[in-house]
N, C-alpha and C positions, 0 to 999 in steps of 0.2 A: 548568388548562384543557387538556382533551383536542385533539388536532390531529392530523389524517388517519389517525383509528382506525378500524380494521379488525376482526375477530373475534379477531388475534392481539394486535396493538398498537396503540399511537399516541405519539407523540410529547408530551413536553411544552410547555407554551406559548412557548417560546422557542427550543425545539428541540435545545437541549443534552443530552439527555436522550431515550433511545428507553424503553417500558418496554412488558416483554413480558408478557401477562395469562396465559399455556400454556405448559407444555413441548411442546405438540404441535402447534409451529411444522413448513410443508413439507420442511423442510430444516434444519439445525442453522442456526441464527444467533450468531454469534460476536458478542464483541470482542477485537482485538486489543491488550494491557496493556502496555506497554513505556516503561523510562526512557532509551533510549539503548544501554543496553550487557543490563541483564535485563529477562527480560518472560516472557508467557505469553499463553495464547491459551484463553478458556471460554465455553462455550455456553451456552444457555439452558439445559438438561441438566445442568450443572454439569462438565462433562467439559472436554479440555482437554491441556495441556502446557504445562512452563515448557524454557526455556533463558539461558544467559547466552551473549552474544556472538554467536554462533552455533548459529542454529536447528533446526543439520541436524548436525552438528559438536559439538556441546557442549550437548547435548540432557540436561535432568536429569533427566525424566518419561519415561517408556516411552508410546507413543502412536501406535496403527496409525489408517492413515486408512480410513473406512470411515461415509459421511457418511448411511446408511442407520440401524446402528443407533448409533451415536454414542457408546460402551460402551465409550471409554477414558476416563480421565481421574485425580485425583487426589479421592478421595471419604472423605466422613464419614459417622457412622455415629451417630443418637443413640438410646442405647439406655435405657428406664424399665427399671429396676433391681427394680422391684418386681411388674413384672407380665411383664417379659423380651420386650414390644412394643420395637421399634425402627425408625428412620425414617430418612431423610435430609434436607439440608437444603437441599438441591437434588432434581430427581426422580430424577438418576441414583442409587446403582444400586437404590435398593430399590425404585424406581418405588410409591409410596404414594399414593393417592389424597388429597391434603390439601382443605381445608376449605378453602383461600384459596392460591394460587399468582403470583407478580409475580417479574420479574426486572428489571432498571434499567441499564443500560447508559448509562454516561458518557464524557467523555472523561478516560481515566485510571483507572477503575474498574468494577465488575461490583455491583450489590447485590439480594444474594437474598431475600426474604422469604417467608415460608410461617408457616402456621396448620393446626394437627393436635392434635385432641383435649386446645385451650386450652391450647398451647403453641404460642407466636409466636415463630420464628426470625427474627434477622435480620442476614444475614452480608454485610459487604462487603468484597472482594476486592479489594486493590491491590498495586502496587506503586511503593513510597516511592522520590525520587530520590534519587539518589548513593549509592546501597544495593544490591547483590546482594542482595537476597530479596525474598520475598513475604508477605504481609501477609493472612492470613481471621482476620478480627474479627466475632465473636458476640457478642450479644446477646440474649438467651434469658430470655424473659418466663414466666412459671405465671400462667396465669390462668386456673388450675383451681380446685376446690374442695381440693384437698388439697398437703401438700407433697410436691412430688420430688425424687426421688433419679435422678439422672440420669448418664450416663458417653457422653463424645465418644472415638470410635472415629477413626481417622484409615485413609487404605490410600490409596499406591501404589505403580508401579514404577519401580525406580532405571533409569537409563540409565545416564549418568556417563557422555557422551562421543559417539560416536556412533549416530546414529537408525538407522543398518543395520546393527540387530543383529538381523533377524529371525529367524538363528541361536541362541535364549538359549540352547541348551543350550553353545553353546561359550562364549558373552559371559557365562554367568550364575556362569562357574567363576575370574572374572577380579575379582568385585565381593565386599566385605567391610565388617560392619557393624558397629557396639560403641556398646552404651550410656554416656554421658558424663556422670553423676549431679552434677558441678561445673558442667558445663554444662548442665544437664538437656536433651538433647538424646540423638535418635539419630543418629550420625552416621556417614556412607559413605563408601566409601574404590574405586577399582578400579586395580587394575594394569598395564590398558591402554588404551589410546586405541588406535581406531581410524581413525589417518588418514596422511595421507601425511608424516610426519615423520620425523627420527631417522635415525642413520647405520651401525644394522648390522639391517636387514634389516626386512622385514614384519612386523606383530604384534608390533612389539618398543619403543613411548614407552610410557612412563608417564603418567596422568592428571595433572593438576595440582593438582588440587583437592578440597575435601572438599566432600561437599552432606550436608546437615544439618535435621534436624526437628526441633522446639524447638515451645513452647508457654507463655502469659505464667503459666501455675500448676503446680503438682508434677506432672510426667508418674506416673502412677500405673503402669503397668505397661507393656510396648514389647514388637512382635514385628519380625522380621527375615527371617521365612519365609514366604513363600507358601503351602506347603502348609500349615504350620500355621493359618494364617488360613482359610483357607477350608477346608481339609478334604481330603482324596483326593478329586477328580471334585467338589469343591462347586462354588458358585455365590457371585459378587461380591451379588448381591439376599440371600442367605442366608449369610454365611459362617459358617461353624463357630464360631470364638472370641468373635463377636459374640452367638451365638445364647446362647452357655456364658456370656459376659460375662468373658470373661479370657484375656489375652494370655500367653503360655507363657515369654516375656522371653528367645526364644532368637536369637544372632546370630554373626557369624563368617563364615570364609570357605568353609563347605561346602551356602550354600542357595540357595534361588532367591531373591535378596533383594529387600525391598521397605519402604517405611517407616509402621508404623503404631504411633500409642502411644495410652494410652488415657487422661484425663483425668474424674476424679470433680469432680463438680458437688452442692450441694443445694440447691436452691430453695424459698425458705416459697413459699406459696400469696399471690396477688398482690405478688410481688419476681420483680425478675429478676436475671442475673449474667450477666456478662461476662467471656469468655474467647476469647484469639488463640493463633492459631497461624502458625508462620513455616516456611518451607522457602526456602533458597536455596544458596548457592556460597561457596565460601570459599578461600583458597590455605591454611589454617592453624587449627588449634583458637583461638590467639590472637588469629586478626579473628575466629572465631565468637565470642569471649567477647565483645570487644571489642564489637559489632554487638548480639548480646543486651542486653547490659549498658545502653546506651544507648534500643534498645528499649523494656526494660520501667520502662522510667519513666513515671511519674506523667502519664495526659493524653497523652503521648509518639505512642500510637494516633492519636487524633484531630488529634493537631497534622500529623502527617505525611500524613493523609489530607486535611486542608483545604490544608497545601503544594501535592498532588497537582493539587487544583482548582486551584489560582494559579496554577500553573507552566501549564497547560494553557490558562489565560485570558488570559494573559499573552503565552504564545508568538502564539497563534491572536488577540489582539486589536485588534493593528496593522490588521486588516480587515476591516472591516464593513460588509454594505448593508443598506438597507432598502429594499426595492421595493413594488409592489403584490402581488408571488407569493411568499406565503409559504414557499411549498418551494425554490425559488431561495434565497430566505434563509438557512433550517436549512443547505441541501448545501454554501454557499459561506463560511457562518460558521461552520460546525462542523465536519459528517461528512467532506467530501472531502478537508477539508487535514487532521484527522486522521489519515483512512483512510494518506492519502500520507503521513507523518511516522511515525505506528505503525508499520502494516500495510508500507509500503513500503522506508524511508530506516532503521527502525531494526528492526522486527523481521525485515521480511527473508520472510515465511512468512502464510500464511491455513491453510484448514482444507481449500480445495480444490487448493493446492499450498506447500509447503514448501522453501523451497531453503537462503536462507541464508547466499547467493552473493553480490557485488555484480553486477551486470551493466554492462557499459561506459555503453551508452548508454540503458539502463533506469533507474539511480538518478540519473545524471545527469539525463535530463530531470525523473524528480521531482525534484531538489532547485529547480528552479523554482519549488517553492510557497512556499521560504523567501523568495525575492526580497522582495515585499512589505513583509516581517516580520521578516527575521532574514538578511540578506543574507550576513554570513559565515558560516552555515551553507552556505550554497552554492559559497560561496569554496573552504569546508575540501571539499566532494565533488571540487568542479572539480581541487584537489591530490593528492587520493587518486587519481581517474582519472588522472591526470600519469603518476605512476608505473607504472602500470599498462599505458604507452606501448610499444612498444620502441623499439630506434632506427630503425629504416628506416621507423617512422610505421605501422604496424601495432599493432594492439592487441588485450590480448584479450579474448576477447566475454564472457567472466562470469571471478572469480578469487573463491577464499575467504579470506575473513579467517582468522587463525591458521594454518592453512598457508601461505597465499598461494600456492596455484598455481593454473595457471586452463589455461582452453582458449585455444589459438589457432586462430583460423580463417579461411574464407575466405570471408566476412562481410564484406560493402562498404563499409557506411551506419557501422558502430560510431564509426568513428574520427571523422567528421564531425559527432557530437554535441559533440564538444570546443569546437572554434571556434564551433559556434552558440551553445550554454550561456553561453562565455566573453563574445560578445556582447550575450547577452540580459543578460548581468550588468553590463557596463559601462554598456549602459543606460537600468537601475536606480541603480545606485552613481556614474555619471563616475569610478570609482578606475582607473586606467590604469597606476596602479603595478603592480595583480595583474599584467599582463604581464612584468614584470622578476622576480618569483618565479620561483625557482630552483628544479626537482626531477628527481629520476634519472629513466632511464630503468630499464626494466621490465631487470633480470637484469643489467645494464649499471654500471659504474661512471661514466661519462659523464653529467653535469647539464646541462641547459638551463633555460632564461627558458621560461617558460608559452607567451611568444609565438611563439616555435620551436618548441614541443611541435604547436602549433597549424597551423603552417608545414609540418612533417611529416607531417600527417594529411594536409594538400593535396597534398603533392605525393604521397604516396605514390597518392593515388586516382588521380593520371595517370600512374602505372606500369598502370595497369589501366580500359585503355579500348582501345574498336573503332577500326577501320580509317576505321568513320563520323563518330569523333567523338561516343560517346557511352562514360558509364562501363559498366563492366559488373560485371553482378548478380554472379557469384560462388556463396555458398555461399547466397544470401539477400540482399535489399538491409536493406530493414526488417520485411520481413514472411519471419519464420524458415521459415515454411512451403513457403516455394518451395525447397526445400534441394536441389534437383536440378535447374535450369532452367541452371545456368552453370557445374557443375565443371569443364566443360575450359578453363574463363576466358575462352568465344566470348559467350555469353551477355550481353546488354544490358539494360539496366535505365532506361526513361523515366522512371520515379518517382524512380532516384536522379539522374538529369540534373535535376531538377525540384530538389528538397533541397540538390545541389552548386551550382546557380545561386543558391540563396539565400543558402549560406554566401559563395561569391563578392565577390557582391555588396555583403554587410554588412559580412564582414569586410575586403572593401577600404576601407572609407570608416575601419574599427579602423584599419588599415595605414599609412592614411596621417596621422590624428590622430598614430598613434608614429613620424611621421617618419620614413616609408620608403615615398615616392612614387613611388620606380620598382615596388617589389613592386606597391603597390600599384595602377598602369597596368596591369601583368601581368596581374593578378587581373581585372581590370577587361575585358581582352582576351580571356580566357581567357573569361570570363562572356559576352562579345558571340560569341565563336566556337561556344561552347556553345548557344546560343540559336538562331544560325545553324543546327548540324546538328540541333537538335532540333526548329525550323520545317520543317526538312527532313524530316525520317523520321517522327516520331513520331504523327503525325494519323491517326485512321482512318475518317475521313468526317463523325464526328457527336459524337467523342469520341477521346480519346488512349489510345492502348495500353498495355498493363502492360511488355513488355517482348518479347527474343526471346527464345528458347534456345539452344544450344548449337547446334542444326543452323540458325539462322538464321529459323524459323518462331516468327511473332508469337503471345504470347499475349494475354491481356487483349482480345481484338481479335474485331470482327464477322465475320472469317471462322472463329473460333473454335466448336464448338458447344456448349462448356461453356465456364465462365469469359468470356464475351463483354466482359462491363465490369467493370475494377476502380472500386473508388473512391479510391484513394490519387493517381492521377495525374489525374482531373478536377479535385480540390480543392488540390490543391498548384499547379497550375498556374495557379490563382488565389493561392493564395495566397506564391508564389512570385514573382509575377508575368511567369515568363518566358516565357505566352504571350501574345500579341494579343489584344485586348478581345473582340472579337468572338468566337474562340474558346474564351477564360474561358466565355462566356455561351452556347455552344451546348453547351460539356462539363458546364455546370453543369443545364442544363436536360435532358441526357439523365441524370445524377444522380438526379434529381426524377422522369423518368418509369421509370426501370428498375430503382432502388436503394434509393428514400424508400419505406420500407414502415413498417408500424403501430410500430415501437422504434426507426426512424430510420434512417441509412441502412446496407444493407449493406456488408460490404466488398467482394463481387465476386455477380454472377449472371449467367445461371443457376449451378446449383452445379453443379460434378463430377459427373457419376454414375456415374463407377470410377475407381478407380487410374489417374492416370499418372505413371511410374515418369520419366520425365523434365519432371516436374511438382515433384513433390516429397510429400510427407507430406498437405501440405494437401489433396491429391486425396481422399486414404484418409479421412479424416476423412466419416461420412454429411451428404450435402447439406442444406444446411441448421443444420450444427452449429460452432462455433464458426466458424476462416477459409473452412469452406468453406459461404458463403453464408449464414453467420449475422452477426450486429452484434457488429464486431468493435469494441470501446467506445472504446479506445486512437484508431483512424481517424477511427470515430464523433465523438468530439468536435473533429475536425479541420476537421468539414463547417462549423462554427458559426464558425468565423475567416473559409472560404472566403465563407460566407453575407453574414458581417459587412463583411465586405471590400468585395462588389457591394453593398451600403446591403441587403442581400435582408432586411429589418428581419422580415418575416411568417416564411422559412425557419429562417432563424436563432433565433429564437426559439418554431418548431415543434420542429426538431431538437432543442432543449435536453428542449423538453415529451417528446418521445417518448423522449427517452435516459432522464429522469430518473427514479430510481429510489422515489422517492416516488409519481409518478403512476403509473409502472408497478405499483410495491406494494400499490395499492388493489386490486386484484384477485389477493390472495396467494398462492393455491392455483394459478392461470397463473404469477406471477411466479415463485415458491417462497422467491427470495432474499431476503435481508437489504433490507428496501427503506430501510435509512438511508443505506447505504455503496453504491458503482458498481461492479458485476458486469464480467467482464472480456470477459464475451460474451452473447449475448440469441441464442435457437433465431431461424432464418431461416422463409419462410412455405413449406418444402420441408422443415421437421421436422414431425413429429403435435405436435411440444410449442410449436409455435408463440411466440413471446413469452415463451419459463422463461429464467429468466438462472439463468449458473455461474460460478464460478474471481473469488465478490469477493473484497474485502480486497488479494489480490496481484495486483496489477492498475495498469499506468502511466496506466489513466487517469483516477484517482484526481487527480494533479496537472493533469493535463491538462484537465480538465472546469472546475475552478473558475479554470483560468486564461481560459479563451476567454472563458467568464460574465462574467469582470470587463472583461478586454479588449475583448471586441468586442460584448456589448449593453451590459452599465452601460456601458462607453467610454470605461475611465479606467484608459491605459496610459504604462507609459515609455517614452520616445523619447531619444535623445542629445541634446535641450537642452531638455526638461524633463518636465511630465505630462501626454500629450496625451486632452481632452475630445473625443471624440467618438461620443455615443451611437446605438445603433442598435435602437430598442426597439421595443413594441408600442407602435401608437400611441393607445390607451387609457389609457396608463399617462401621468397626470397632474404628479406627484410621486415623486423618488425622493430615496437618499441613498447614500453613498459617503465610509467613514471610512478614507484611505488613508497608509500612510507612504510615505515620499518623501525619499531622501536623508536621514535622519533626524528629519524632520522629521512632523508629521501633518497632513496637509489633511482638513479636513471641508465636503464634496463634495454642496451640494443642487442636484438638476437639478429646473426646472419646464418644464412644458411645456405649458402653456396653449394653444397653437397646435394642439395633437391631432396632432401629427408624429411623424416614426418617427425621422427623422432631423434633421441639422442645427444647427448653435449660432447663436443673435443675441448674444448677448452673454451675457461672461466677468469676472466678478467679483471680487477677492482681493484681501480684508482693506480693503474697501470700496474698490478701486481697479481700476478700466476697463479690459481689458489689451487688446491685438490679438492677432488669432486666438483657435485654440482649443489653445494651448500653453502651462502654467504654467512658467516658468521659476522657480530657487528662487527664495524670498525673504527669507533671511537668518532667519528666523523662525521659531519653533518651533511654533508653536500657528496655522495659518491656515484663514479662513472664506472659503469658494467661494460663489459664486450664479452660477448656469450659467443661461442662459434660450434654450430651444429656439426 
């Protein structure tokens, strides 16, 4: 069954499944493939890159971004032997006109199919966990009249190490290749890494690893040159050795290296044959053997490929709704917690940015999507961020893996993720032990308890506050864009007094559960004082200001004549609660008349319409494009807590409709993007591209989207003494469901509503027992049945 198909795709009937009917999607559409530690990244095009660990860092594939023609990637070649016709098996590079064209995007895998002069390919692309490599498994049908004689060409380029090497001629004199006929394999080798390691000087570690091309039948013939493959001045659609049908077998360390071998095939006329191919990473010819060997066993393909599905059903299955909107459905039981665990927590990179990095307070709030599902997952991020602390409670705002060095900055909001994350996690869990976990600080030999790491971030943010009583922005609060509103550290920030009220707040009631009532009065003081100078200063008539700057002139604010209204400080101040009901409800309604435009709300308008230099970057940006005056999606899904929060049951579930990249995708050619996965920004109604979203896949609000969704319309979230019901939906909506874990346990969650309400509980049901209110506490049980009655 087809579902919200367009001229490009549609969805299959359960939504696990996107499948693309063209390569000539507006824009590439990805998926990102990833076990944790390797992955890669391939388009409907078949183009692409792998990495293990790191994205940017230990890059295997060679891969310039350039999402116009899309003309990198790792590509095959299949060539009829007898008539010297050749094809691909995806469109890139030979671009062939085929007969039939499907591409299939899952979670965990990429599967291509194509049909070309009665031959049906059909290749799916994974990668198996607990394995460094990659996995393209063919399938290759004749259903021709005659028999073929056929030969798979393979080609790409090595990196081995880092992605900025757009120097090859210096990087290419550093890499070295050799056929390994035991292994049947070609395998590479480079002599240097380029990154910040090692103790006598630049340009000066060694790679660690070998990456390796292998294939499950006798590699027939292997080249190791570029030139040689394509030719002097050839072309990737026509290469030389492909055209000859024979690779030259040449390799070593004096070429421009790249891995392609060529594999003979024959086919009778209606049989087909199968044959894989593997590229990945290795520290050693002994785990390549080892890893092959295991491989080409018997079935060994397919068993590893239905793992893939399991693992993937299993992580993501702890939660499930069923509503009456089936795109709601697909985004929150599929693509967005995907998007966030792929795209976000493990690979690290999209197509429209690459990094690779962790960032302080970017993987931390995704790891929020584990809560539900997998709660030490978010344990093990909340540990990694520890470290990554230093001691005066500063932190730094992105660091990389395998180096491990990072930036530090002066960055307000980072360190504040800690103790909120840490909250959101107790709860989920009641484990109050994570606070007695012990971890270093960043460069530091000195360990602390989690809960002092947490204590640090506080105090250090009241080394850095005004004379009024409010924090100050700095280099940025959360919104990087303003990167120049507070270097002299005069600079104020109403949206992070908004965020540090809330950490306050919560983490005092943490504080004093662990038995430290005096901090926690403090906290609690400090939160009332806060509140105080922010009823004071921050109001600008009809709505609350973004912040000052450094000369003490307000932005965000009605005497402004760009930037008038942000949206971060209307909805957090709802959803914060630290302002007055009254004015929640007049910030939220100037929201709706200045901000709520056709993709939801923007982040601030009007837009900029030039540089200001004590603005920051986001000026420069044209009005209307990403922060400045576009929908900035990370915010954007913030509007649907505030909504939810006022019962605003009709807002709340506009905002989701205008975000969601499904409803947005039926109109492809405006959207352009991937309409499975959330776009990390939508054009504002001051760009000509009104409504195109860019920069998905790497994007925080991927986690962020399917959290509000569950929280605050279905209505079924964690609280510190248990799971609190409370919906806020359309009130159409009859019947719903809700299959949630919970302390380890599963509730399965039906709400009726008979009544045609938006809001409100009558009664709470569990395991046919009456409770009060609308708060499940546990119930010793593993298996429990809800009946919720609006």
């Amino acid at each position: 069954m087809k579902t919200f198909e367009t001229k490009y795709g549609f969805f299959s009937e359960y939504g696990k499944e996107y499948v693309i009917k063209t390569p000539f999607t507006p824009k590439p559409w990805v998926n990102v493939i990833s076990n944790g530690t390797y992955g890669l990244i391939i388009s409907q095009t078949g183009s692409g890159f792998s990495w293990n660990e790191h994205s940017e860092f230990n890059r295997i594939t060679r891969w310039h971004q350039d999402l116009i023609k899309d003309d990198w990637g790792k590509y095959f070649y299949i060539r009829n032997n007898k008539t010297g016709e050749f094809w691909s098996p995806a469109w890139q590079p030979v671009k062939t006109n085929y007969d039939f064209y499907e591409v299939i995007y899952g979670q965990g895998y990429a599967i291509f199919t194509t049909e070309y002069k009665n031959v049906k390919i059909t290749l799916k692309v994974f990668v198996p966990f607990n394995e460094s490599l990659e996995v393209w498994d063919f399938n290759i049908e004749n259903n021709s009249s005659e028999d073929l004689d056929l030969s798979v060409f393979t080609y790409f380029e090595w990196v081995l190490g880092s992605s900025n090497d757009f120097h090859r001629e210096f990087h290419k004199t550093f890499l070295e290749t050799e056929f390994d006929n035991n292994l049947n394999s070609l395998v590479a080798a480079k002599r240097l890494w380029d990154i910040p390691l090692g103790d006598r000087g630049h340009w000066n570690v060694h790679y660690e690893y070998l990456g390796f091309l292998s294939s499950s039948k006798p590699i027939a013939e292997y080249e190791g040159d570029k030139e040689n493959f394509l030719g002097n001045y050839g072309s990737l659609n026509a290469p030389k050795e492909v055209v000859e049908g024979k690779l030259s077998g040449t390799t070593g360390r004096f070429n421009d290296s790249i891995g392609s071998i060529k594999v003979n095939l024959n086919i009778e006329k209606g049989k087909a044959e199968k044959v894989s191919f593997y590229i990945g990473l290795k520290s050693n010819k002994e785990e390549i053997k080892t890893s092959l060997t295991e491989i080409n066993k018997p079935n060994k393909i397919e068993e590893l490929f239905e793992e893939v599905k399991q693992q993937w059903e299993q992580l993501l299955g702890d939660l499930h709704i069923e509503t009456p909107d089936t795109a709601m459905n697909f985004v929150v039981n599929n693509w967005f917690r995907y998007q966030a665990i792929a795209g976000r927590l493990w690979g690290r990179t999209g197509y429209y940015q690459q990094s690779g990095a962790f960032g302080f307070r970017d993987q931390l709030q995704d790891s929020l999507v584990y809560l539900p599902i997998d709660p030490a997952r978010t344990e093990n991020q909340i540990r990694l961020h520890a470290k990554h602390q230093l001691e005066d409670g500063a932190v730094l705002h992105w660091w990389h893996p395998i180096a491990e060095v990072g930036l530090e900055t002066k960055m307000t909001d980072d360190l504040l993720w800690l103790p909120f994350v840490i909250v959101q996690y107790l709860n989920e869990t009641g484990n109050y032990d994570l606070l007695n976990i012990e971890e270093p600080y960043y460069r530091s030999e000195k360990v602390d308890s989690l809960f002092n790491h947490c204590v640090k971030s506080i105090e250090k943010v009241y080394t850095r506050f005004s004379e009024r009583g409010l924090p100050l922005i700095g280099a940025g609060d959360w919104n990087d864009g303003l990167s120049a509103v507070g270097l002299e550290m005069k600079g104020e920030s109403v949206w992070l007094a908004e965020f540090l009220y809330y950490v306050l707040v919560n983490f005092a009631d943490v504080t004093e559960r662990y038995y430290k009532p005096e901090l926690a009065n403090d906290y609690r003081k400090k939160a009332e004082d806060l509140k105080t100078a922010f009823d004071k200063h921050a109001w600008d008539g009809k709505w609350y200001y973004r912040g000052t700057k450094d000369s003490g002139e307000k932005f965000g604010s009605n005497e402004n004549e760009d930037g008038k209204i942000f949206l971060n400080p209307q909805i957090w101040a709802v959803m914060s609660e630290i302002a007055p009901k009254d004015k929640q409800e007049i910030a939220i309604d100037s929201v709706k008349e200045h901000l709520f435009k056709d993709n939801g709300p923007l982040l601030l308008y009007p837009g900029y319409s030039k540089p200001d230099k004590f603005i920051g970057y986001l000026s420069r940006y044209a009005a209307g494009r990403r922060e400045n005056a576009g929908v900035y999606t990370h915010a954007a899904t913030w509007s649907v807590w505030a909504f939810g929060k006022l019962k605003d049951a009709e807002f709340a579930y506009e905002a989701f409709k205008r975000l969601c990249p499904i409803y947005n995708g039926m109109d492809p050619d405006k959207w352009v993007a991937e309409p499975y996965v959330t776009p990390g920004n939508i054009d504002g109604p001051d760009s000509p591209n009104y409504g195109m979203a860019g920069w998905t896949w790497y994007t925080g609000s991927a986690s962020w989207f399917q959290k509000v969704i569950v929280d605050w319309i279905i209505g079924v979230r964690a609280v510190d003494n248990g799971l609190l019901i409370d919906p806020c939906i359309p009130k159409e909506w009859k019947k719903y469901s809700v299959k949630r874990k919970y302390k380890g346990a599963i509730y399965n969650i039906t709400v009726i509503n008979e009544s045609g309400v938006s809001c409100g509980v009558k009664s709470i049901t569990v395991n046919n027992n009456l409770i009060d209110g609308n708060v499940i506490a546990e119930t010793g049980k593993q298996i429990n049945e809800v009946l919720v009655k609006m």
